[in-house]
MITOR-963043 format. One record per residue: x, y, z of N, C-alpha, C in turn. Coordinates in steps of 0.2 Angstrom, whole numbers, plus 5000, padded with zeros to 4 digits. Example, Ala and Ser with C-alpha at 12.3 -4.5 7.8 and 13.67 -1.06 7.14 Angstrom:
REM residues 2
5066|4972|5039|5062|4978|5039|5066|4984|5039 .
5064|4989|5035|5068|4995|5036|5064|5000|5039 .
***
This chain:
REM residues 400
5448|5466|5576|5451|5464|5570|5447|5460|5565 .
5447|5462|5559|5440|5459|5553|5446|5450|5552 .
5440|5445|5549|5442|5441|5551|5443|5440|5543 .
5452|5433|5541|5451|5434|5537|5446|5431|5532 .
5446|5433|5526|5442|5431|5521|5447|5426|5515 .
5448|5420|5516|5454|5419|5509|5451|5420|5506 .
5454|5419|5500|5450|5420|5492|5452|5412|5490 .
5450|5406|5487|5452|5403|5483|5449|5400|5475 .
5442|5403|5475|5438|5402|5469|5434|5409|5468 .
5435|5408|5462|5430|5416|5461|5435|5421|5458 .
5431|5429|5458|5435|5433|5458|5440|5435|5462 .
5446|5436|5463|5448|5441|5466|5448|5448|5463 .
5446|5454|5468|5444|5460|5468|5451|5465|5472 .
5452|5466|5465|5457|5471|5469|5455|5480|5470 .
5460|5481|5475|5459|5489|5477|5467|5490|5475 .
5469|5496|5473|5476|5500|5473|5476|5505|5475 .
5481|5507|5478|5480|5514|5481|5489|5516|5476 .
5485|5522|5472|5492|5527|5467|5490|5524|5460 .
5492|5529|5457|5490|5526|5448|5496|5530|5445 .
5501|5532|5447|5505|5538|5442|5510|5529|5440 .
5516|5530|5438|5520|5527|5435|5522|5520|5435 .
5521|5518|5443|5519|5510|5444|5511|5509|5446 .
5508|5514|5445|5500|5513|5446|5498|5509|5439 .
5501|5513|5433|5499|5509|5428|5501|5504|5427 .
5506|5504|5427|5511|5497|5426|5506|5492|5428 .
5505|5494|5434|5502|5485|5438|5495|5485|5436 .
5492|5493|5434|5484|5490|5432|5485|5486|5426 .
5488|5487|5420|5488|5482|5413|5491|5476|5415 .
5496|5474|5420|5496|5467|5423|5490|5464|5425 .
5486|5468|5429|5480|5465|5433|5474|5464|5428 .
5475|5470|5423|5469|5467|5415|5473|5463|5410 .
5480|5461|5411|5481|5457|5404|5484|5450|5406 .
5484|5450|5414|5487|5441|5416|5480|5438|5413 .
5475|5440|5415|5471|5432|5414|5467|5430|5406 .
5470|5435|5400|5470|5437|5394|5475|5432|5390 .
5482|5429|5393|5485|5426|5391|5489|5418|5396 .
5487|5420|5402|5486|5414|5407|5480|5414|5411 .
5479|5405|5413|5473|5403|5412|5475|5402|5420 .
5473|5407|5423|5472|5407|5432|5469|5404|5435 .
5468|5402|5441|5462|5400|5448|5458|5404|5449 .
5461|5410|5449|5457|5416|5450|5457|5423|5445 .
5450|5424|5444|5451|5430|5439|5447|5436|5443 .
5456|5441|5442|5455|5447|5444|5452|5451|5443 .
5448|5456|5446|5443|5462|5444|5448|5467|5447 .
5447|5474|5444|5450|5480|5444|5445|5483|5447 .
5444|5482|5456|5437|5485|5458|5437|5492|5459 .
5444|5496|5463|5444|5500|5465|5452|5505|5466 .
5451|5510|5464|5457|5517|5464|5456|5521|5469 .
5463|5522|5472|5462|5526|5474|5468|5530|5476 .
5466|5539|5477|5471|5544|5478|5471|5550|5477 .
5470|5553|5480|5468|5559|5485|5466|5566|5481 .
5468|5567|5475|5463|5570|5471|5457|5566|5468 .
5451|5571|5467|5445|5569|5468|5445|5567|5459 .
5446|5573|5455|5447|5573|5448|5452|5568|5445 .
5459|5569|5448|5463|5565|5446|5461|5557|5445 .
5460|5555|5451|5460|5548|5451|5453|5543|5448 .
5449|5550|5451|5444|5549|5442|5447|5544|5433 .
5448|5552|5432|5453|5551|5427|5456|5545|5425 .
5462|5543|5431|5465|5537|5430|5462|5531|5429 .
5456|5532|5435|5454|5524|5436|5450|5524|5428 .
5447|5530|5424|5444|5529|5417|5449|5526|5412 .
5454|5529|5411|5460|5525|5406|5463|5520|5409 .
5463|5518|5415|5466|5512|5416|5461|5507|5419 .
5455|5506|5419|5450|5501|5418|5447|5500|5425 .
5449|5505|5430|5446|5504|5436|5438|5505|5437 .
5435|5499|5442|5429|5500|5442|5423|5505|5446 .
5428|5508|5452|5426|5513|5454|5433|5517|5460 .
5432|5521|5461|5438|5528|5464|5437|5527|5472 .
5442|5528|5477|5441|5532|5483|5445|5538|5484 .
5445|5540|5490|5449|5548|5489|5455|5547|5495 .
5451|5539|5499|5457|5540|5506|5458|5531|5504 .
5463|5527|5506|5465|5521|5506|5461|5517|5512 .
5461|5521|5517|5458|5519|5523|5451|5516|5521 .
5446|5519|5517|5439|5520|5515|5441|5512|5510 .
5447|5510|5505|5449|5506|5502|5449|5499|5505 .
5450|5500|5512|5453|5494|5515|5445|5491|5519 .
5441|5496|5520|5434|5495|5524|5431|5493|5519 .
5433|5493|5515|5426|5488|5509|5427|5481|5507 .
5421|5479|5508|5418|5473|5509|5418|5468|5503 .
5420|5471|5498|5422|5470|5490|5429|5469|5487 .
5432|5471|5491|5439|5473|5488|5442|5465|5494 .
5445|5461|5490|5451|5456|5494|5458|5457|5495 .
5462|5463|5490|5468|5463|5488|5471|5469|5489 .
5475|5472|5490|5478|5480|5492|5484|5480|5487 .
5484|5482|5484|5491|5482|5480|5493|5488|5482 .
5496|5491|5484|5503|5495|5487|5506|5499|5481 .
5505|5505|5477|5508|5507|5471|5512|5514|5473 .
5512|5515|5481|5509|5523|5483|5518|5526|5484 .
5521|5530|5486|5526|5533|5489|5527|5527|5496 .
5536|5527|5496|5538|5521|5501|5537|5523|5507 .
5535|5530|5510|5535|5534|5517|5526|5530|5518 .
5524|5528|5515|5516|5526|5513|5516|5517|5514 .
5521|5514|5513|5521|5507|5513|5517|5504|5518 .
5520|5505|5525|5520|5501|5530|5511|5504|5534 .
5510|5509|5535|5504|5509|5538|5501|5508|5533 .
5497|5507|5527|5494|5504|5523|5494|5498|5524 .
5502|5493|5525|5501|5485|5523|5498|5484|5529 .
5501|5485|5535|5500|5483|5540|5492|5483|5542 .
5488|5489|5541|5482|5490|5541|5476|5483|5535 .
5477|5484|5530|5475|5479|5526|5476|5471|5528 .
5484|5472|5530|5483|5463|5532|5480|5462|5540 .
5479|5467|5542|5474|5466|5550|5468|5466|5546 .
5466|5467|5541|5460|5469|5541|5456|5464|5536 .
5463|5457|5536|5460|5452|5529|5462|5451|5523 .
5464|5457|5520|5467|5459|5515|5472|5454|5513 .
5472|5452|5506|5478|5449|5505|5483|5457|5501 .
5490|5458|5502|5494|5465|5499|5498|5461|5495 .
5501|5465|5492|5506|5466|5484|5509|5474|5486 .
5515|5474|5490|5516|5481|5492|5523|5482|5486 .
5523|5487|5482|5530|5491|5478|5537|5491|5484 .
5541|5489|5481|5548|5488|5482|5550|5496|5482 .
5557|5499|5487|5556|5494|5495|5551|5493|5497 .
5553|5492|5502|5547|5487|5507|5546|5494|5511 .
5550|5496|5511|5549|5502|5518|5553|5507|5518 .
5554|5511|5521|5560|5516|5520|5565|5515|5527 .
5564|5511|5532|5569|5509|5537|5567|5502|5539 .
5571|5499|5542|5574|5493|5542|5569|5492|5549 .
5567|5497|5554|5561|5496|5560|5555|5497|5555 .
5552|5499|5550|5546|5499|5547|5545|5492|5544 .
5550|5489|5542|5551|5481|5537|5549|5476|5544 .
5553|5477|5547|5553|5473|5555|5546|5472|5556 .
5541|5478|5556|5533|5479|5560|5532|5475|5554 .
5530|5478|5546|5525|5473|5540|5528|5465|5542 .
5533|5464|5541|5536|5459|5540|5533|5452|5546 .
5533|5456|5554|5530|5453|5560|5521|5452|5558 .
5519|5455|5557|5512|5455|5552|5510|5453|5548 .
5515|5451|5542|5513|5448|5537|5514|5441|5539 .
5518|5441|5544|5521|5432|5545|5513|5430|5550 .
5512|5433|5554|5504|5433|5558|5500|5430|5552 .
5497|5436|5549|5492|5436|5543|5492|5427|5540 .
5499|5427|5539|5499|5422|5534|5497|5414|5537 .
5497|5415|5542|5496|5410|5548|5488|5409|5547 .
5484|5414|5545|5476|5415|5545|5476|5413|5538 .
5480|5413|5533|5479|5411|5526|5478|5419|5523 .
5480|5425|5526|5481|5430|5523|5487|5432|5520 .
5487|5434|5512|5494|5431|5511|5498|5440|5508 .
5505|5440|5507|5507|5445|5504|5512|5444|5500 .
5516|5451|5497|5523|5449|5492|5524|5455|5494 .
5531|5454|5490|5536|5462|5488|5536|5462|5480 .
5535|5469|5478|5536|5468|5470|5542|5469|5468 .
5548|5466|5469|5552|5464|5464|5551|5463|5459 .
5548|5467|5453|5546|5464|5448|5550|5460|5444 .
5558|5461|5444|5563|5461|5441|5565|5453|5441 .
5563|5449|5444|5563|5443|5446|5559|5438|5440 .
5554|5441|5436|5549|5440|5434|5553|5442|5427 .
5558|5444|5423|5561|5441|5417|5562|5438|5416 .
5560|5435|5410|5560|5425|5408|5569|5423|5407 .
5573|5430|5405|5580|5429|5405|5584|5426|5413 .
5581|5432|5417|5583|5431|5424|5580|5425|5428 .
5573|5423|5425|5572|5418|5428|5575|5411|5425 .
5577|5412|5418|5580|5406|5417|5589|5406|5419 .
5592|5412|5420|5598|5411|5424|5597|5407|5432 .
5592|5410|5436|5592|5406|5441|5591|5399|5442 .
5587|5396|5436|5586|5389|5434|5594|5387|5433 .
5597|5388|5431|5604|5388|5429|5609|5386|5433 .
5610|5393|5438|5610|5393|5443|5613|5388|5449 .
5604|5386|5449|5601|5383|5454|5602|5375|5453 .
5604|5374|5445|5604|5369|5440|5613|5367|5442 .
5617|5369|5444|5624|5369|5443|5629|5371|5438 .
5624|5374|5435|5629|5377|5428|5636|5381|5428 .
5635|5386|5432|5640|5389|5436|5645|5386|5440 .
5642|5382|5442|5648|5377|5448|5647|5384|5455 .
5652|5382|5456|5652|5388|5462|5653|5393|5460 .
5648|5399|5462|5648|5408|5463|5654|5410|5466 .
5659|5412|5462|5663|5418|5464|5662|5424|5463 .
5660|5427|5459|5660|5433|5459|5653|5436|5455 .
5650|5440|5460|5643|5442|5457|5645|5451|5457 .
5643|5455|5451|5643|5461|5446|5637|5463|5446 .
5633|5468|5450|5627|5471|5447|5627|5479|5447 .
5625|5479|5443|5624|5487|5440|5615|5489|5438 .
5616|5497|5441|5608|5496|5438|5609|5503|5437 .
5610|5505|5430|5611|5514|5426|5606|5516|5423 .
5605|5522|5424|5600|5527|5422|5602|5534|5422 .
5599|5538|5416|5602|5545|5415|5596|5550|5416 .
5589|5549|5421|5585|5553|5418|5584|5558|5425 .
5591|5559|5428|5593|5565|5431|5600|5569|5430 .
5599|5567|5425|5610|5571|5424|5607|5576|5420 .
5602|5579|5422|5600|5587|5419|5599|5591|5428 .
5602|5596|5429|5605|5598|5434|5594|5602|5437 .
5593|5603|5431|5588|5606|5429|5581|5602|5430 .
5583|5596|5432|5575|5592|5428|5571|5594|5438 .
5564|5595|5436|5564|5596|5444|5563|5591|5448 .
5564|5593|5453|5562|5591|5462|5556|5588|5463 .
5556|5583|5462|5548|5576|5464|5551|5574|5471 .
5546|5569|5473|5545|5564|5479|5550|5559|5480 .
5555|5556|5473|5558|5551|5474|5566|5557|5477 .
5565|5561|5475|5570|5566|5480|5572|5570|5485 .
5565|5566|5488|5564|5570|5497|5564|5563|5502 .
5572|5563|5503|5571|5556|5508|5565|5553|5513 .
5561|5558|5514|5558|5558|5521|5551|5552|5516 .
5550|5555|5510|5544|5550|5506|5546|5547|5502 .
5553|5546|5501|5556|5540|5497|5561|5534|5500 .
5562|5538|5506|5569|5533|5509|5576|5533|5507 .
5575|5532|5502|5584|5534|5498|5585|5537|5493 .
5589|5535|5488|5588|5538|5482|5589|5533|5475 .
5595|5533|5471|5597|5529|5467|5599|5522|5470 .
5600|5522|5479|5601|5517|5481|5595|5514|5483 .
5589|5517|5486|5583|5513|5486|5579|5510|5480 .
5579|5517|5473|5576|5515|5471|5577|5510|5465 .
5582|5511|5463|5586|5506|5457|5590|5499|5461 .
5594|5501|5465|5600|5497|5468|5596|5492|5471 .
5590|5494|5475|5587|5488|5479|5586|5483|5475 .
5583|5483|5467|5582|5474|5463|5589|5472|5462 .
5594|5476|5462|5601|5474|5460|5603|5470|5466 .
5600|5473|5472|5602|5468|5480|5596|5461|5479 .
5591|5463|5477|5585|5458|5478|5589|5451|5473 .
5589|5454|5466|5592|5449|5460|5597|5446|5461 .
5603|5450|5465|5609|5444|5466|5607|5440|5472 .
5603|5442|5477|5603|5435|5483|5598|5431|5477 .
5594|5434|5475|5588|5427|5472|5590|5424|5469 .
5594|5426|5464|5599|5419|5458|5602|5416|5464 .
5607|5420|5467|5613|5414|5470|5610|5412|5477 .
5605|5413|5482|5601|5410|5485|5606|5410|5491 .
5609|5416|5491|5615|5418|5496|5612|5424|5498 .
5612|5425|5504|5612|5433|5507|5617|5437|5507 .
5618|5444|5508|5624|5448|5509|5625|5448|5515 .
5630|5447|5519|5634|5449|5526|5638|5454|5525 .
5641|5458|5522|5642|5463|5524|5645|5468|5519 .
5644|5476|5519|5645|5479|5512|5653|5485|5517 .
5653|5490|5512|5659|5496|5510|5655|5500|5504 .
5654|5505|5506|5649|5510|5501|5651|5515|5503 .
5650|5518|5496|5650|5526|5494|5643|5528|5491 .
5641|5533|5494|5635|5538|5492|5638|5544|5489 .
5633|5547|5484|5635|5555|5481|5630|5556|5479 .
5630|5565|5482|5622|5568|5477|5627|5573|5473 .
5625|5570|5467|5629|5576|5462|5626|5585|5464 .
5619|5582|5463|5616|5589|5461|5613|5590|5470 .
5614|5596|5472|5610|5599|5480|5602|5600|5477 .
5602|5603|5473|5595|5607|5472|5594|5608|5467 .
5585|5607|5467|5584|5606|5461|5579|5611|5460 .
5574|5612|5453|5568|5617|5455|5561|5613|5457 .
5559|5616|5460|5552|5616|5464|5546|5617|5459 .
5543|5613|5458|5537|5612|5455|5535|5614|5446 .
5541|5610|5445|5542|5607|5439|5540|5601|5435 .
5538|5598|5431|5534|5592|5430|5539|5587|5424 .
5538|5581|5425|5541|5578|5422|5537|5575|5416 .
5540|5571|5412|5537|5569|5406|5539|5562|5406 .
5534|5559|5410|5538|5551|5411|5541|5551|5417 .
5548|5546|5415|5552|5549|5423|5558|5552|5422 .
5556|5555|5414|5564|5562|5412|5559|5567|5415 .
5564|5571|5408|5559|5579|5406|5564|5584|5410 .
5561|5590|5409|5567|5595|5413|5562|5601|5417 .
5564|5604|5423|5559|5609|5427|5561|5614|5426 .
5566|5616|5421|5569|5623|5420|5573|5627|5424 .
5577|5630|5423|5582|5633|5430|5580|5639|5433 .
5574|5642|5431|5571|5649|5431|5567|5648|5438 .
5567|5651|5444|5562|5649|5450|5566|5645|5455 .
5561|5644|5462|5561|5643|5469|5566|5635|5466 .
5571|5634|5471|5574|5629|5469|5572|5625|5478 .
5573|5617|5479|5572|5614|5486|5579|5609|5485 .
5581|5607|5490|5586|5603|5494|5586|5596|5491 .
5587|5593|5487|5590|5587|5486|5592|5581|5493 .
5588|5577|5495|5591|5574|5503|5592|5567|5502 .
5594|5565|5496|5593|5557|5496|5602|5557|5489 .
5602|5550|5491|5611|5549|5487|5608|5550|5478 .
5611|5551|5474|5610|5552|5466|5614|5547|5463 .
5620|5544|5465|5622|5536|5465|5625|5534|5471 .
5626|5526|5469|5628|5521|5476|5633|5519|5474 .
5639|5515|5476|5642|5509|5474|5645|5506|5480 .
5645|5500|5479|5647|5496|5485|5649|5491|5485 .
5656|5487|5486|5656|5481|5489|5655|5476|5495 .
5655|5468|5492|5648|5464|5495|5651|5459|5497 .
5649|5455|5503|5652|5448|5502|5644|5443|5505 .
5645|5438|5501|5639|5434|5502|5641|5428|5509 .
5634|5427|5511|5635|5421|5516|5638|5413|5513 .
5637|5412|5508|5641|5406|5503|5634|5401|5503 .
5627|5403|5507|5622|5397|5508|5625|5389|5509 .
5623|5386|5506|5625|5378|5511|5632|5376|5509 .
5633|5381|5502|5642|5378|5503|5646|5382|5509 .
5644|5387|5510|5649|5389|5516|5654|5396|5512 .
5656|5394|5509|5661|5398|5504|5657|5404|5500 .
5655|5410|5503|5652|5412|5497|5657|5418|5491 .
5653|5421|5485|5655|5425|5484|5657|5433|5485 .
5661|5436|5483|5661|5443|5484|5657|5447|5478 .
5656|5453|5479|5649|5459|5473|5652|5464|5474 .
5651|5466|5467|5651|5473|5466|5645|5476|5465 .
5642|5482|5467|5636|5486|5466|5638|5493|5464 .
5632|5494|5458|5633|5502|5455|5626|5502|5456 .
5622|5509|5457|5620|5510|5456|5617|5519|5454 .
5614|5522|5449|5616|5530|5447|5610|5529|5443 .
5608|5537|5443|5603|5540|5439|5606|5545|5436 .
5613|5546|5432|5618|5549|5430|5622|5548|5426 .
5620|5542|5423|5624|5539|5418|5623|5541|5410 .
5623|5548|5410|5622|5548|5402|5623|5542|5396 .
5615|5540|5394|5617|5537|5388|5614|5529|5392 .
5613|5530|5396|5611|5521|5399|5603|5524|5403 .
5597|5521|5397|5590|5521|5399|5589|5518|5405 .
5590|5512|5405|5589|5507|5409|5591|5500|5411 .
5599|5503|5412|5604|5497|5411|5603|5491|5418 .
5601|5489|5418|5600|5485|5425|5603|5478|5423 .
5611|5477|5427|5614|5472|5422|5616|5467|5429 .
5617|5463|5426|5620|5459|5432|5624|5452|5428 .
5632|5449|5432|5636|5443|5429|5637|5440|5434 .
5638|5435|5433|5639|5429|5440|5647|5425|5435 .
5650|5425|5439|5657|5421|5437|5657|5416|5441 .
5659|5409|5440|5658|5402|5444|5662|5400|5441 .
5663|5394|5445|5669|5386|5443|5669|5384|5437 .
5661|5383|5434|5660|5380|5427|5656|5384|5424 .
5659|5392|5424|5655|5394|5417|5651|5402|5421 .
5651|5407|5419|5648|5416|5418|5640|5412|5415 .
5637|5420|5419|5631|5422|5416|5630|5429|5415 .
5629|5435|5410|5629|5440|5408|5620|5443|5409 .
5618|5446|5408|5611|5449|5408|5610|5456|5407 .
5607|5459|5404|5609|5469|5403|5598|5467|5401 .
5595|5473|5406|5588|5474|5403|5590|5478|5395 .
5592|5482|5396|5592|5485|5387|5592|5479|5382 .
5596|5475|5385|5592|5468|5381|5589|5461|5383 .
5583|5465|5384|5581|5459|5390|5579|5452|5389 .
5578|5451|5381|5577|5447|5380|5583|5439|5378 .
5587|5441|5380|5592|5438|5380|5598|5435|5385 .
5603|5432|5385|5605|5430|5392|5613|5425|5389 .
5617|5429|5390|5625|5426|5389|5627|5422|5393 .
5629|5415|5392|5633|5410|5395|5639|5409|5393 .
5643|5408|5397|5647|5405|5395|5650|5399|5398 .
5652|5392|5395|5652|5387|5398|5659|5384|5398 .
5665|5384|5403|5670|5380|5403|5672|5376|5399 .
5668|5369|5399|5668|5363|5397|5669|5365|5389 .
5666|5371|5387|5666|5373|5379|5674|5374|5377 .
5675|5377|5382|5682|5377|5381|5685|5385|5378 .
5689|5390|5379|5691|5395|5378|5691|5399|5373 .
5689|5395|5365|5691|5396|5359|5681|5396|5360 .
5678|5397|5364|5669|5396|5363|5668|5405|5362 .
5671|5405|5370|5669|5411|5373|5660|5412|5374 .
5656|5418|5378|5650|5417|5376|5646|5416|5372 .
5642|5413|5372|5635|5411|5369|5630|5416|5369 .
5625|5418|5366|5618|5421|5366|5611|5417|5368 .
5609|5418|5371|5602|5412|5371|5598|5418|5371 .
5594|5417|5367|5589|5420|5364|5582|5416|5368 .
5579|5421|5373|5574|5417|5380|5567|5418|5376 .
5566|5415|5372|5558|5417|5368|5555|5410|5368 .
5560|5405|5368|5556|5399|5368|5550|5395|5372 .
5546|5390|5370|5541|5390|5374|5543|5387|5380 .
5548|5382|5381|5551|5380|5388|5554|5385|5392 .
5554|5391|5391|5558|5394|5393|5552|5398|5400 .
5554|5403|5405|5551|5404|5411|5544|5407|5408 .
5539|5407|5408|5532|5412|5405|5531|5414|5397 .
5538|5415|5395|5536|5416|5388|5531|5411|5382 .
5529|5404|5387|5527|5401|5383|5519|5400|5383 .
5518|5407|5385|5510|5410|5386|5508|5417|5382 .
5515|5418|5379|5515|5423|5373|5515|5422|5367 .
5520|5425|5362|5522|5425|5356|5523|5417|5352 .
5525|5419|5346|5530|5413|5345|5536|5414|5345 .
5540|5409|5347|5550|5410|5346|5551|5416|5343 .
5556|5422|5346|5558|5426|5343|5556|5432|5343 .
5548|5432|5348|5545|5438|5345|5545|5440|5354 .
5550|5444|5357|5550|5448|5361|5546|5449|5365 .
5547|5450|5372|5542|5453|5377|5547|5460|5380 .
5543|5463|5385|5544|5470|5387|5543|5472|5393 .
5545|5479|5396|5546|5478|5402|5540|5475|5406 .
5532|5478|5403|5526|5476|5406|5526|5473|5407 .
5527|5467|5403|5525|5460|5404|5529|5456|5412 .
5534|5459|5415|5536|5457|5421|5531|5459|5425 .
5527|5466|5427|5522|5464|5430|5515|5458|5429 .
5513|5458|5421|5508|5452|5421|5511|5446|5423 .
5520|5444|5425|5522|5438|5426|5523|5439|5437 .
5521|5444|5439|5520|5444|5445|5512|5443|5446 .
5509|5445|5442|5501|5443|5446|5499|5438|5444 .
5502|5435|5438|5500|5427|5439|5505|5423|5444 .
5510|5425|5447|5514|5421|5450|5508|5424|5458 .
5505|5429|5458|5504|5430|5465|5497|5428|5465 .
5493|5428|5461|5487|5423|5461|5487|5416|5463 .
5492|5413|5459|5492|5407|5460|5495|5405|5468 .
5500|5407|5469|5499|5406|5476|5493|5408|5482 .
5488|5413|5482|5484|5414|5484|5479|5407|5484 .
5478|5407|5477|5473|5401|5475|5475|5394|5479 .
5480|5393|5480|5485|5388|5485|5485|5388|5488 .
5488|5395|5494|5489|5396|5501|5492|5395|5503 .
5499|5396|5496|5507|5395|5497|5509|5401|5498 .
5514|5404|5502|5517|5412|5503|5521|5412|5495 .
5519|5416|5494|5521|5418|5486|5531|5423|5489 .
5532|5423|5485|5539|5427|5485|5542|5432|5478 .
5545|5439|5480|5548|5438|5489|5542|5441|5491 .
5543|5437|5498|5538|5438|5503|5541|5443|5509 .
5537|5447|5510|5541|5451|5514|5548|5452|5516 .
5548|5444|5522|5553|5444|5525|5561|5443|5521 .
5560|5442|5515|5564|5442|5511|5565|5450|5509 .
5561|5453|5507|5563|5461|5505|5563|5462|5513 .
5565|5462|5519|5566|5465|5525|5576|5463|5524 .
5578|5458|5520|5583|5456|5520|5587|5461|5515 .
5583|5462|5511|5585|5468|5506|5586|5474|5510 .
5581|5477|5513|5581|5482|5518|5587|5483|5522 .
5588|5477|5525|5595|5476|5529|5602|5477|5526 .
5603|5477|5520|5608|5477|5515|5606|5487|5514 .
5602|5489|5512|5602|5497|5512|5602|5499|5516 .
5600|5499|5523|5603|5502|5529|5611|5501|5529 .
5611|5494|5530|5620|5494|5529|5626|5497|5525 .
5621|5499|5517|5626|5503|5513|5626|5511|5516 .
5621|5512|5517|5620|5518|5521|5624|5520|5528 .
5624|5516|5532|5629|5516|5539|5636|5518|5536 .
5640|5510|5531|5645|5511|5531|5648|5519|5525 .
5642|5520|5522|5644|5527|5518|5646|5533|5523 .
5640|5532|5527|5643|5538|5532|5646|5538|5538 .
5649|5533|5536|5655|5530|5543|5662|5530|5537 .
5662|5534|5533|5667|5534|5528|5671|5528|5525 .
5663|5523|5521|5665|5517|5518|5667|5513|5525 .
5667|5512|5530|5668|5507|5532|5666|5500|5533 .
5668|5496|5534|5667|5489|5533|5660|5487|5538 .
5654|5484|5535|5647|5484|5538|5643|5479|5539 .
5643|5478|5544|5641|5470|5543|5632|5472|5542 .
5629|5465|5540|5623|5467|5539|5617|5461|5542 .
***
């Protein structure tokens, strides 16, 4: 086992294995964090990699990498590279992290963490080792990293709410309600894990434990695949677009929406709240609705990403004739915004990634466990298998 190397001064030198949709996402994070924050460490975009020889070319040209490999393995043995960021398919997660952090490596693996709850277990066992050497990791939740949803937590965590009764998460999307659009990777359980429930629903599970700082114990879910089959090697445009109804069509093996009820542990009050979960890639007319409200003793929190620069309060003490408020999260006090714009001038979905690589640097440069750290997306993981058991136990009661 290669011994580790921490990084605390200097460059850090990143490797990525995948460049399609969350590849680039995170490469403009990893060239625009240290452009508008003043780091420990400044990242290089050393190395791409992915298994066409021309393709990954290509990418690493438009997205600023400074040179290509064809295998990840070949990514992890180099003596240049400090950091593995994880962009690739979830069936791909675990034997990469786990490789990498044997081998030194600090990781940044893509949410989920895993595609079963015994794969989270092994990274999870691993990364807690590693960390013990000063090797360190995350989960990209990136969704954590909105300055609206960060400054809800502060709130929160601040007592604004009083007690959490009732926490509301929704995460809609409509860029599969075309019967027609084709059969990718995120639709063959076996390399994605799940479907609308892993891929959307997991920040919904991730966002309500982080604000309320309570775990789920136990769900009641329903799964549905609207559509059985789709057509076979058709391409997308982004993550709509349509594959045409003409040709070979393949199997549909993962859920198309999720919905679920939830009850929280209550953390040190003891009393926790109960949740609703939706999640769908079905919802005509909703891009990217990823919402969430928390109802408490002293006062609501509202939040919808379509408008993410903003965050509804509502405070008791105001009194009935108030109703909510708008706060407008642009200011400098407020979580990262005040490394941007002036008052007012919005930020965007990318910017959540540049507000995870300055949050994950900075713990490296310190040799604090950055969050969520694994074992917390294991905790996530634990909540999807659960809605999954209890679906196909016909909604039955799940503990988690």
């Amino acid at each position: 086992m290669t011994e580790p190397r921490p990084v605390r001064e200097g460059p850090l030198r990143v490797g990525m294995v995948g460049y399609a949709f969350m590849g680039a996402a995170h490469s403009h994070a990893w060239r625009t964090a240290p452009r508008f924050f003043d780091l420990p460490l400044q990242p290089t975009l050393t190395a791409l990699a992915g298994r066409n020889p021309e393709a990954v070319k290509a990418a690493a040209n438009k997205l600023g990498w400074e040179s290509t490999e064809t295998d990840w393995r070949a990514l992890i043995e180099r003596d240049d590279i400090d950091l593995i960021d994880i962009c690739s398919p979830g069936n791909t997660h675990s034997e990469i992290a786990i490789a990498a952090l044997e081998a030194g490596k600090h990781v940044l693996c893509e949410k989920p963490l895993a595609n079963s709850v015994a794969e989270a277990e092994r990274m999870t066992a691993v990364a807690e080792a590693a960390a013990a050497r000063g090797v360190l990791s995350m989960c990209g939740f990136s969704y954590r990293r909105t300055p609206a949803l960060a400054l809800a937590k502060k709130m929160v965590d601040d007592g604004r709410l009083g007690e959490v009764r009732h926490v509301r998460a929704q995460y809609l999307q409509d860029w599969l309600s075309d019967a027609d659009a084709p059969l990718t990777w995120r639709l063959d359980k076996e390399k994605s894990g799940s479907g609308s429930l892993g891929d959307i629903g997991a920040h919904s599970i991730d966002t309500a434990q982080w604000i309320t700082g309570q775990n789920i114990t136990g769900v009641s879910a329903l799964l549905e695949t609207f559509v059985k089959e789709r057509p076979v090697g058709g391409e997308f445009v982004g993550l709509g677009g349509h594959g045409g109804s003409d040709g070979p069509r393949g199997p549909v093996t993962v859920d198309d929406a999720a919905i679920f009820s939830a009850r929280f542990d209550g953390g040190e009050s003891g009393a926790g709240p109960i949740g609703v979960f939706e999640a769908t890639r079905f919802a005509l007319g909703r891009k990217n609705a990823m919402r969430i409200e928390l109802n408490g003793t002293k006062g609501s929190l509202a939040f919808d990403f379509e408008d993410m620069n903003s965050l509804s309060f509502y405070d008791a003490e105001d009194g009935p004739e108030s109703g909510f408020r708008k706060i407008i999260v642009t200011e400098p006090e407020h979580p990262y915004t005040g490394n941007w714009w002036p008052t007012g001038h919005g930020l965007g979905y990318e910017h959540l990634f540049t507000h995870q690589v300055v949050d994950l640097i900075g713990a490296i440069a310190s040799g604090t466990q950055p969050s969520p750290s694994f074992a917390e997306a294991l905790q996530v993981q634990r909540v999807l298998a659960a809605v999954e058991a209890s679906a196909g136990a016909g909604s039955q009661w799940t503990e988690v």
